[in-house]
Backbone as JSON Lines, residues from 0, in Angstrom:
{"i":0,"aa":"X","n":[10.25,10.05,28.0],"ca":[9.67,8.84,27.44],"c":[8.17,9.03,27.15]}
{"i":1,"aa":"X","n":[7.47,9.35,28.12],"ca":[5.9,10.0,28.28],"c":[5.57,10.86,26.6]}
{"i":2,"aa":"X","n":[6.61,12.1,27.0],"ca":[6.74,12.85,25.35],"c":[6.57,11.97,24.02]}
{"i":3,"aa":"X","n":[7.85,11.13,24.44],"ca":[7.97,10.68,23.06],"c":[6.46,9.69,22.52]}
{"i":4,"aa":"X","n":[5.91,8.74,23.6],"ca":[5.06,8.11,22.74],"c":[3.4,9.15,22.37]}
{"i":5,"aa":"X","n":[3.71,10.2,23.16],"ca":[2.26,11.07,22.65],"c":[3.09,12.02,21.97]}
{"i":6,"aa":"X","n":[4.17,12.1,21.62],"ca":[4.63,12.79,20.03],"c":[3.98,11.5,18.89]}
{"i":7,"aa":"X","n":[4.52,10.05,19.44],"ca":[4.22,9.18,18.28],"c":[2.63,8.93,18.09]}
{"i":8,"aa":"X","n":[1.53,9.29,18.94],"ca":[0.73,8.99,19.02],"c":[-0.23,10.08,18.08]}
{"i":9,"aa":"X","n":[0.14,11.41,18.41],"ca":[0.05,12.27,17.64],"c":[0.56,12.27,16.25]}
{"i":10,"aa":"X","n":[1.73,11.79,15.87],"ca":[1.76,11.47,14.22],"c":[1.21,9.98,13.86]}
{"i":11,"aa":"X","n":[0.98,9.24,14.7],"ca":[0.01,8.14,13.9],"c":[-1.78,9.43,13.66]}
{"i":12,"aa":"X","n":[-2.28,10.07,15.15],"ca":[-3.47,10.0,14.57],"c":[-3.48,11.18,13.31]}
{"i":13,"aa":"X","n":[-2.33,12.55,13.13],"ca":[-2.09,12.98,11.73],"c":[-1.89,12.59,10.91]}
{"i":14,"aa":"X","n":[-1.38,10.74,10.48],"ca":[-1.12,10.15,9.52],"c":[-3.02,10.35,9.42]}
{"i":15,"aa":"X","n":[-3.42,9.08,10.22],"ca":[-4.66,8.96,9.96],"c":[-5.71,9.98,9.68]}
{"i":16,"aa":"X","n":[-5.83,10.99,10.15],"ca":[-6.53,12.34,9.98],"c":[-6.34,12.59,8.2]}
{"i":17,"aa":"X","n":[-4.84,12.59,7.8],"ca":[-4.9,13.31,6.35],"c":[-5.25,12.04,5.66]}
{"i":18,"aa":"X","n":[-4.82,10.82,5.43],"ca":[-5.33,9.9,4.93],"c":[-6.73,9.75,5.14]}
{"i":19,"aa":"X","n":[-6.8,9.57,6.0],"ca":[-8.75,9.75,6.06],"c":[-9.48,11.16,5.07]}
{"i":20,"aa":"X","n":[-8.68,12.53,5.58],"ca":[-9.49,13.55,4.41],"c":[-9.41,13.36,3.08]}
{"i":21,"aa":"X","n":[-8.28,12.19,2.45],"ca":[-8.26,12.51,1.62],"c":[-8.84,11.15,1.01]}
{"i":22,"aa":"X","n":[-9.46,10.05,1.74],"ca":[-10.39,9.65,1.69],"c":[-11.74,9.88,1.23]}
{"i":23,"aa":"X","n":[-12.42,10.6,2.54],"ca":[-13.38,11.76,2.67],"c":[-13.35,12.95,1.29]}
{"i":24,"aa":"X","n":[-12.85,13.03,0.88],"ca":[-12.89,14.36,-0.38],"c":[-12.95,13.1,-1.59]}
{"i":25,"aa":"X","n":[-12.33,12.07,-1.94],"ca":[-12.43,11.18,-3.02],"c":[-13.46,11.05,-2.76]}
{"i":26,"aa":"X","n":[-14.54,10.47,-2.16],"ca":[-15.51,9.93,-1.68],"c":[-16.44,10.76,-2.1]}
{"i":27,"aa":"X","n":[-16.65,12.28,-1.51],"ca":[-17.53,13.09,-1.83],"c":[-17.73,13.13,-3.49]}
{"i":28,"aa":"X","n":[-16.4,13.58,-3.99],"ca":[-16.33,13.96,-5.3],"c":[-16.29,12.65,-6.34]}
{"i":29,"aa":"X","n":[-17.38,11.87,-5.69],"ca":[-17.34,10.49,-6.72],"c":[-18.51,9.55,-5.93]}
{"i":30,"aa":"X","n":[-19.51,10.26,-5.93],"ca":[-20.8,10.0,-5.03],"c":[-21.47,9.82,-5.92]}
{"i":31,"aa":"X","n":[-21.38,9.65,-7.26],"ca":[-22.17,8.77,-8.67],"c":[-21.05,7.85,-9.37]}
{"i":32,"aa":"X","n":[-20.15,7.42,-8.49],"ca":[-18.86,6.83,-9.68],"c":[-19.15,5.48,-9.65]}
{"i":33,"aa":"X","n":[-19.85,4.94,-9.11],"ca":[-20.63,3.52,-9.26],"c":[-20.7,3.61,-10.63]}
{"i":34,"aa":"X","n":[-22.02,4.15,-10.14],"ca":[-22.86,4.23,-11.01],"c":[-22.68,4.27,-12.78]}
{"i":35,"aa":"X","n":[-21.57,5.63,-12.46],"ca":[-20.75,6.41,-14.19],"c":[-19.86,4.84,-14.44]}
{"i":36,"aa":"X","n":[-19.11,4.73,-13.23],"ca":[-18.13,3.77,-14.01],"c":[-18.78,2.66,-14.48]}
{"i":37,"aa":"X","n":[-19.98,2.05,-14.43],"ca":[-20.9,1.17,-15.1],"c":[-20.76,1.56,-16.19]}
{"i":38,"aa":"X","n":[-20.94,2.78,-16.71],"ca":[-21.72,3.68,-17.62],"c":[-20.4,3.6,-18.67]}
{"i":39,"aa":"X","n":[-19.24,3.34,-18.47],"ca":[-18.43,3.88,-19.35],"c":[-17.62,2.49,-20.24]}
{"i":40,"aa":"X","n":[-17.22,2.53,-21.12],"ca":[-16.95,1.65,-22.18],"c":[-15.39,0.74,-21.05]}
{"i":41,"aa":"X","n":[-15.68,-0.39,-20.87],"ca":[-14.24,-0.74,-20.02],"c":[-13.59,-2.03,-20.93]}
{"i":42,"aa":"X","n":[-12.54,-2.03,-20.36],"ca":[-11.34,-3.39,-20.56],"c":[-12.0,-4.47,-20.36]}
{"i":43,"aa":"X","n":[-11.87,-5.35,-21.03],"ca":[-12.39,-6.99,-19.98],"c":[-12.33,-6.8,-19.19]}
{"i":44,"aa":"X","n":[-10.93,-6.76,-18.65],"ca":[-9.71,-7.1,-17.35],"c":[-10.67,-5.91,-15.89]}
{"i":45,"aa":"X","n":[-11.57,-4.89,-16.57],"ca":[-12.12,-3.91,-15.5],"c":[-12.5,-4.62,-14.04]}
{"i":46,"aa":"X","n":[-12.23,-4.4,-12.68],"ca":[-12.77,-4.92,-11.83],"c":[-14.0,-4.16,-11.42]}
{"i":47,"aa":"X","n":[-15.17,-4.87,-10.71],"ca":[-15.97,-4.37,-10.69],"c":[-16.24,-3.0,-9.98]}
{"i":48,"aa":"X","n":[-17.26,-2.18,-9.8],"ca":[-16.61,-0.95,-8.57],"c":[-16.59,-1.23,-7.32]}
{"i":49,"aa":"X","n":[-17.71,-2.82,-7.1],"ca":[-17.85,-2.59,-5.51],"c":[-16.59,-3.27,-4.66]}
{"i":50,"aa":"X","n":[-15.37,-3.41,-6.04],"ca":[-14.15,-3.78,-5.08],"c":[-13.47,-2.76,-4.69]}
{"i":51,"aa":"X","n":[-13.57,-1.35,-5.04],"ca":[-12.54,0.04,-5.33],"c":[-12.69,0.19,-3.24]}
{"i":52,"aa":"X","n":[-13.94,0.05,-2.72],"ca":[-14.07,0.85,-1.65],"c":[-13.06,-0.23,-0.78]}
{"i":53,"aa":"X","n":[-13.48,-1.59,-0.74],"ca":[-12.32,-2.43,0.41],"c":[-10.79,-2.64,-0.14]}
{"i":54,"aa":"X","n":[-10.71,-2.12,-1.08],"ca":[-8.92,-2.26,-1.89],"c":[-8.36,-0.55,-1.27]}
{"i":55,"aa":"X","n":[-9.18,0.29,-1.18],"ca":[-9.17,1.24,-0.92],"c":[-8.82,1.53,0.27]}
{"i":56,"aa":"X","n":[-9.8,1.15,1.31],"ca":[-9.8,1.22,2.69],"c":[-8.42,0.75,3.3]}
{"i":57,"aa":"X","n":[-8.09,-0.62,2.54],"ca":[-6.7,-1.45,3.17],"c":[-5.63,-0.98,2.81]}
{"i":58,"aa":"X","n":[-5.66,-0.2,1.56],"ca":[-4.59,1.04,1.08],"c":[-4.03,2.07,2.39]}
{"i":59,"aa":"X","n":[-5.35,2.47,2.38],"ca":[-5.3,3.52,3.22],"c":[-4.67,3.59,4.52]}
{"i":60,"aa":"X","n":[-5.15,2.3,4.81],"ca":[-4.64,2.16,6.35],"c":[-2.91,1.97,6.31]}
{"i":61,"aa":"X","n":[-2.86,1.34,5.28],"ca":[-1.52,1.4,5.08],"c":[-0.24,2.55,4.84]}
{"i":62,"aa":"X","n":[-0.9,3.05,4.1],"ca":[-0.41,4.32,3.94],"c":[-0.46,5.2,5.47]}
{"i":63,"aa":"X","n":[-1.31,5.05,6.1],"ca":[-1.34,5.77,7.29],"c":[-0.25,5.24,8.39]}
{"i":64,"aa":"X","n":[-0.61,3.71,8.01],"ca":[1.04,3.44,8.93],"c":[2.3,3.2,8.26]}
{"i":65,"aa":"X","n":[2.97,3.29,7.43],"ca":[3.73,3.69,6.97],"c":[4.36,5.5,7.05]}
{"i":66,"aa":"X","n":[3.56,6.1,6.63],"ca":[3.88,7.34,7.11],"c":[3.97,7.41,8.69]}
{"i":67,"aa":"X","n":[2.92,7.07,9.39],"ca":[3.66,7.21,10.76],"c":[5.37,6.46,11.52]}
{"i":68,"aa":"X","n":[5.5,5.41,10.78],"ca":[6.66,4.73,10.47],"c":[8.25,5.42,10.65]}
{"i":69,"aa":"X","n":[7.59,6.45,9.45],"ca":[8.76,7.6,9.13],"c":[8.5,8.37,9.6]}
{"i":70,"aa":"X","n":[7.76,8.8,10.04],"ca":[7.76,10.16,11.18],"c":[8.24,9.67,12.3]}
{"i":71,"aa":"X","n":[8.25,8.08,12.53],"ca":[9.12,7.85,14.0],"c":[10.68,8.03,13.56]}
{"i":72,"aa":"X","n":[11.07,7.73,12.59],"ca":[12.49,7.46,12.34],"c":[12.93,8.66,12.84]}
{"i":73,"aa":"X","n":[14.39,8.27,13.1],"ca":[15.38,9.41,12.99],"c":[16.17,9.49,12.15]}
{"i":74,"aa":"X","n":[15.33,9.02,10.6],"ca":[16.52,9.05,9.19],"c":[16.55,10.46,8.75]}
{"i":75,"aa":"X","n":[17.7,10.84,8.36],"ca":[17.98,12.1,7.35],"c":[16.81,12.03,6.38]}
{"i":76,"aa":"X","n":[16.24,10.53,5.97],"ca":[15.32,10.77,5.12],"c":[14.13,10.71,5.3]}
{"i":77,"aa":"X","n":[13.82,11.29,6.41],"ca":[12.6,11.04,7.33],"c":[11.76,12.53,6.06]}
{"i":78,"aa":"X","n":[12.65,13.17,6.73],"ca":[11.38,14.93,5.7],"c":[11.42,14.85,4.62]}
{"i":79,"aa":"X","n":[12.53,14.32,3.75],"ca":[12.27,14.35,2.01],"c":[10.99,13.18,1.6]}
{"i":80,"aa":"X","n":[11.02,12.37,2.5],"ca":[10.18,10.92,2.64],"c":[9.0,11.44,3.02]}
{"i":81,"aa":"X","n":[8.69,12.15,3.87],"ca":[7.43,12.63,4.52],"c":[6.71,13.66,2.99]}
{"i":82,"aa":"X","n":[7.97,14.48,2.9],"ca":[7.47,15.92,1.68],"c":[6.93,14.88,0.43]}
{"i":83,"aa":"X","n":[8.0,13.72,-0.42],"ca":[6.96,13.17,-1.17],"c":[6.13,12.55,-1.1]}
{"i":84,"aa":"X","n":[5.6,11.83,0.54],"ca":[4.5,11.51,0.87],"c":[3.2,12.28,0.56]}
{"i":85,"aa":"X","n":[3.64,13.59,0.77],"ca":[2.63,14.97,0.86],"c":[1.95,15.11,-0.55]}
{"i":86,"aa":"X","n":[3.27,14.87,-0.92],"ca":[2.83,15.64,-3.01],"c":[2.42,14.16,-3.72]}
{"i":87,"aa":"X","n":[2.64,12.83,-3.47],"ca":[1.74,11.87,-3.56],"c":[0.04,11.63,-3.37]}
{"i":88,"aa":"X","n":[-0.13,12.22,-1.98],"ca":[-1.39,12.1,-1.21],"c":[-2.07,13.17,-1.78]}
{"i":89,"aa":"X","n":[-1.75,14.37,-2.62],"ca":[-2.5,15.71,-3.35],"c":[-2.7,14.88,-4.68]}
{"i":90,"aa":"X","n":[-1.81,14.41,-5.1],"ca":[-1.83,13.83,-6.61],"c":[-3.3,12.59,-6.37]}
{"i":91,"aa":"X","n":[-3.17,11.77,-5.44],"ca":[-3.97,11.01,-5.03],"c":[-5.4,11.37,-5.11]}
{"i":92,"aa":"X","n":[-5.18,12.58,-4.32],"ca":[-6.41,13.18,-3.97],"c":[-7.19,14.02,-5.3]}
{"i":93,"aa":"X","n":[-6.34,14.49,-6.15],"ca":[-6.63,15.2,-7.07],"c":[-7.17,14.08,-8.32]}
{"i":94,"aa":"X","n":[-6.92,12.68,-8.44],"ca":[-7.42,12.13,-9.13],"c":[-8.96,11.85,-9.41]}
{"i":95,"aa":"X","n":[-9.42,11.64,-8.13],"ca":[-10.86,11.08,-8.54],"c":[-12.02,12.46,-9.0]}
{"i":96,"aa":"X","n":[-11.79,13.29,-8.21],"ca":[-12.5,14.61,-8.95],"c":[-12.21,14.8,-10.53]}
{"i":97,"aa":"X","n":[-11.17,14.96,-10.98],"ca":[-10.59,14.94,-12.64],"c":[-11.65,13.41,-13.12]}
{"i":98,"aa":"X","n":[-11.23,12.25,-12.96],"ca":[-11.76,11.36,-13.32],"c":[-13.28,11.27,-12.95]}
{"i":99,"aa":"X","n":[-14.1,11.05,-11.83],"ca":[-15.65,11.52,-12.13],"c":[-16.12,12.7,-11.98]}
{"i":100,"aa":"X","n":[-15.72,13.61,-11.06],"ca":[-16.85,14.55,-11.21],"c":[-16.39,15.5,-12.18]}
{"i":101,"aa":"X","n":[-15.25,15.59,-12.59],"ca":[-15.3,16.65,-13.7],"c":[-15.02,16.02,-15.29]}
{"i":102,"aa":"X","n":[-14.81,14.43,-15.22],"ca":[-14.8,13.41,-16.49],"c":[-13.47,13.75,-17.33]}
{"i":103,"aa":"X","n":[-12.96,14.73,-16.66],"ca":[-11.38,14.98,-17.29],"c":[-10.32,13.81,-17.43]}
{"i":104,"aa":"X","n":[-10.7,12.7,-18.17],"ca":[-9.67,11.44,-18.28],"c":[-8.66,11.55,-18.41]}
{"i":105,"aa":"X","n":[-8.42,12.11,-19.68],"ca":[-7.01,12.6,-20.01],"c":[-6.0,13.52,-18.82]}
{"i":106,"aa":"X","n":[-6.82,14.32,-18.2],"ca":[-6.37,14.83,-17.27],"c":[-5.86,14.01,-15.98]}
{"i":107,"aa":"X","n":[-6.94,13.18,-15.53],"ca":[-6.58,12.18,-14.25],"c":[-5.74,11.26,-14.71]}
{"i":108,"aa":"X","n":[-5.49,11.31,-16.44],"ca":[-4.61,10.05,-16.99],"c":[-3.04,10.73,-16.44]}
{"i":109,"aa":"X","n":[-2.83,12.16,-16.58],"ca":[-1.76,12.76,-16.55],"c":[-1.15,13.32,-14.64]}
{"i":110,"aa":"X","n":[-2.21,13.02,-14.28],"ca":[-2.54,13.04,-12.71],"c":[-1.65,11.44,-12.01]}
{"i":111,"aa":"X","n":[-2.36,10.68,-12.61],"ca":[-1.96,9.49,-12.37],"c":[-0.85,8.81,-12.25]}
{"i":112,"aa":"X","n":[-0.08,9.51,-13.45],"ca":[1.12,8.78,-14.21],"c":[2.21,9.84,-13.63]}
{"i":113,"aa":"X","n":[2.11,10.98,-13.04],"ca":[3.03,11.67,-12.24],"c":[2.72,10.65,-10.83]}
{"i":114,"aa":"X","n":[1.95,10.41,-10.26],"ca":[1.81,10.14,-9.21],"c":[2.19,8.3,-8.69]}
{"i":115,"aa":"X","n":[2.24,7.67,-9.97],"ca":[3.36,6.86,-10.2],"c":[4.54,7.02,-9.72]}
{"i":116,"aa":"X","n":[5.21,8.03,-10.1],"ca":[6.35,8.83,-10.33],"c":[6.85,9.18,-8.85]}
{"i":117,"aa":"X","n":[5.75,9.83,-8.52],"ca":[5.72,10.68,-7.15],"c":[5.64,9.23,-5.99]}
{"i":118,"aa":"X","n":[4.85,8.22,-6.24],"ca":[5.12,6.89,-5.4],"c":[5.83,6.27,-5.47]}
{"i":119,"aa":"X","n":[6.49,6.3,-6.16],"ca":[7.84,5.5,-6.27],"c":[9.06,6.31,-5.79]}
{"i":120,"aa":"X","n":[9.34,7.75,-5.69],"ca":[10.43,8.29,-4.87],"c":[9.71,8.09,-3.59]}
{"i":121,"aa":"X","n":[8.37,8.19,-3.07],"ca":[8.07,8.08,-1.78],"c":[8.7,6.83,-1.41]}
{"i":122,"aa":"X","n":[8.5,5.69,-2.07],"ca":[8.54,4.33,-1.51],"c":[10.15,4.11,-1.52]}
{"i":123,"aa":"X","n":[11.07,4.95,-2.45],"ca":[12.94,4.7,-2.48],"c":[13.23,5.53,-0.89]}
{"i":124,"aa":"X","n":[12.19,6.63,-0.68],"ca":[12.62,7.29,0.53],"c":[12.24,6.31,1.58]}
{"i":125,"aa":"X","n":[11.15,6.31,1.47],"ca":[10.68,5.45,2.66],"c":[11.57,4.15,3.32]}
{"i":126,"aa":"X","n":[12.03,3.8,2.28],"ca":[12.43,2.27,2.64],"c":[14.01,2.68,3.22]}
{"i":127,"aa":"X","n":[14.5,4.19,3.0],"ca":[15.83,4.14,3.45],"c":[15.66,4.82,5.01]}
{"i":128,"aa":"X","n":[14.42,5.17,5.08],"ca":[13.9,5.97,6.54],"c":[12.86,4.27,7.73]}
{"i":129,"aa":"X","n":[12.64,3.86,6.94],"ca":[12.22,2.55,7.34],"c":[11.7,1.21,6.42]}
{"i":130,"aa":"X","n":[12.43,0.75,6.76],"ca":[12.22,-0.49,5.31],"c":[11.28,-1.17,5.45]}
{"i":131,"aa":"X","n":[10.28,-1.18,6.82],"ca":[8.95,-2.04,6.61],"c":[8.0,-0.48,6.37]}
{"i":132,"aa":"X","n":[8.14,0.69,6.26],"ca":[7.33,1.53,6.03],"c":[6.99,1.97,3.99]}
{"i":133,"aa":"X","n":[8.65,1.32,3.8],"ca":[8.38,1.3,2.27],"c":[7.72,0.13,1.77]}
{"i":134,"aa":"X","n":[7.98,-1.12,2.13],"ca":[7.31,-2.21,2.14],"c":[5.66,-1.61,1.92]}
{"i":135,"aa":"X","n":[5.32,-1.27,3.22],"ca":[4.02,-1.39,3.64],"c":[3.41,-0.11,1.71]}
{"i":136,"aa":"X","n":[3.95,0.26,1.17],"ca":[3.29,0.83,0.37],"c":[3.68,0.15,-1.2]}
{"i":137,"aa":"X","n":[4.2,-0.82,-1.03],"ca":[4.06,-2.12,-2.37],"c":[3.1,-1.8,-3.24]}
{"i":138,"aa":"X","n":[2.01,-2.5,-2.32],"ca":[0.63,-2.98,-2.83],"c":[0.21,-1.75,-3.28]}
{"i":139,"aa":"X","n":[0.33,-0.22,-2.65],"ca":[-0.23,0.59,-3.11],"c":[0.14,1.14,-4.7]}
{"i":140,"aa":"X","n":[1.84,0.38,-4.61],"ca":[2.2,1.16,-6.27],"c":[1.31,0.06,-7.53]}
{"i":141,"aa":"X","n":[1.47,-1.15,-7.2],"ca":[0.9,-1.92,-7.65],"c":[-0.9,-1.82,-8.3]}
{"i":142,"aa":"X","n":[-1.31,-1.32,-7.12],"ca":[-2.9,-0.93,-7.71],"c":[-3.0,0.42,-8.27]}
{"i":143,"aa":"X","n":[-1.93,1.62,-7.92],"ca":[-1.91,2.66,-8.6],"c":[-1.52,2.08,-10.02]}
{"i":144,"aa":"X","n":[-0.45,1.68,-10.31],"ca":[0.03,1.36,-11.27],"c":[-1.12,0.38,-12.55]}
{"i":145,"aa":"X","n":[-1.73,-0.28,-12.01],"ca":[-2.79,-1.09,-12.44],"c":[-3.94,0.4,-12.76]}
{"i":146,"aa":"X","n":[-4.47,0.96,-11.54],"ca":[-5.21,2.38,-11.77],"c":[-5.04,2.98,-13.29]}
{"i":147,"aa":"X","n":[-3.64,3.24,-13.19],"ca":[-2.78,3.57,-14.6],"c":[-3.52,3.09,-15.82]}
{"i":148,"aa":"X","n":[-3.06,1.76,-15.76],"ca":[-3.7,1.28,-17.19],"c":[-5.05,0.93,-17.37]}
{"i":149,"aa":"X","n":[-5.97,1.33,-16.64],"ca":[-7.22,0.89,-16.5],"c":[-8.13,2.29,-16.78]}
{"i":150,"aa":"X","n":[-7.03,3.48,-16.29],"ca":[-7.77,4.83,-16.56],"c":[-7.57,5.07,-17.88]}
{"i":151,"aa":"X","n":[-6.27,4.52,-18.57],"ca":[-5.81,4.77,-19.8],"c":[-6.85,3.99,-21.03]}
{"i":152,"aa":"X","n":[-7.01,2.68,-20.53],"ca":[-8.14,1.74,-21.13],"c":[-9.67,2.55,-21.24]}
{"i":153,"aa":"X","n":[-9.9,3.03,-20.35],"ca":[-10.94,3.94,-20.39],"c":[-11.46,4.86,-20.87]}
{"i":154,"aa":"X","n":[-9.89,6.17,-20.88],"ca":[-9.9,6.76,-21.7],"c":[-9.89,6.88,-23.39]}
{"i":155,"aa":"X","n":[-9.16,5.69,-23.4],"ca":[-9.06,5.61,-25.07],"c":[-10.33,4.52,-25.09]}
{"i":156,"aa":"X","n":[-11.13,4.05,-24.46],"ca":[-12.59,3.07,-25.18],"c":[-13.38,4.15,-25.35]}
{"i":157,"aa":"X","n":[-13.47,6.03,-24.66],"ca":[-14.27,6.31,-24.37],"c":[-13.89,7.32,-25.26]}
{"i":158,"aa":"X","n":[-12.87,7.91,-25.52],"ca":[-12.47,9.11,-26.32],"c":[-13.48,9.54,-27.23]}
């Protein structure tokens, strides 16, 4: 019993650890994106930037418990659920560098729209490995998905 909750304790704080780096690396690699995303031609509909960091943060946490969620399960679809968790959270991570620090739009546009893709088998796995762990990542397809058309708006005001 002892085992099991410092096995679970240990995949909550590895949820949190990689969600946090990949936090921590967006963050670094977008340490003028205030600023740029002022700078760049937007949608009406654009929200401002200083909402990205608390929409962000509450993402995150979410995502962190959710994945720990499924690492408790004992579903068959616990590892296919976990693996597209993985290739989600790279796609994730790989966005904001493409989009500010290297201004590759088109690129983070094509980043993005897999990672759509890639959140939405996470969230069909998830929910059959724990159905409040797919839940808990709703909101996240929702603002990715919104992300989507807002990078796309961007790209084509700015082309």
């Amino acid at each position: 019993m002892a085992e099991s909750r410092n096995a679970d304790r240990a995949a909550l704080v590895v949820s949190l650890v990689a969600v946090g780096a990949v936090a921590v690396i967006g963050g670094l690699s977008s340490a003028n994106a205030g600023a740029e995303y002022q700078l760049l031609e937007q949608p009406s509909w654009a929200p401002p930037s200083w909402l990205f960091g608390p929409v962000w943060t509450v993402l995150y946490i979410s995502m962190a418990v959710a994945a720990w969620l499924v690492w408790r399960s004992n579903s068959p679809h616990r590892l296919p659920g976990l693996a597209a968790y993985g290739i989600q959270l790279v796609l994730n991570l790989a966005w904001t560098p493409l989009f500010f620090a290297l201004a590759l739009r088109l690129a983070a546009l094509v980043d993005i729209v897999v990672l759509d893709v890639a959140l939405v088998v996470t969230i069909a796995l998830f929910i059959r490995a724990s159905r409040t762990a797919g839940l808990l990542l709703v909101p996240y397809l929702g603002w990715v998905l919104f992300a989507s058309a807002l990078n796309y708006s961007i790209w084509s005001l700015n082309a």
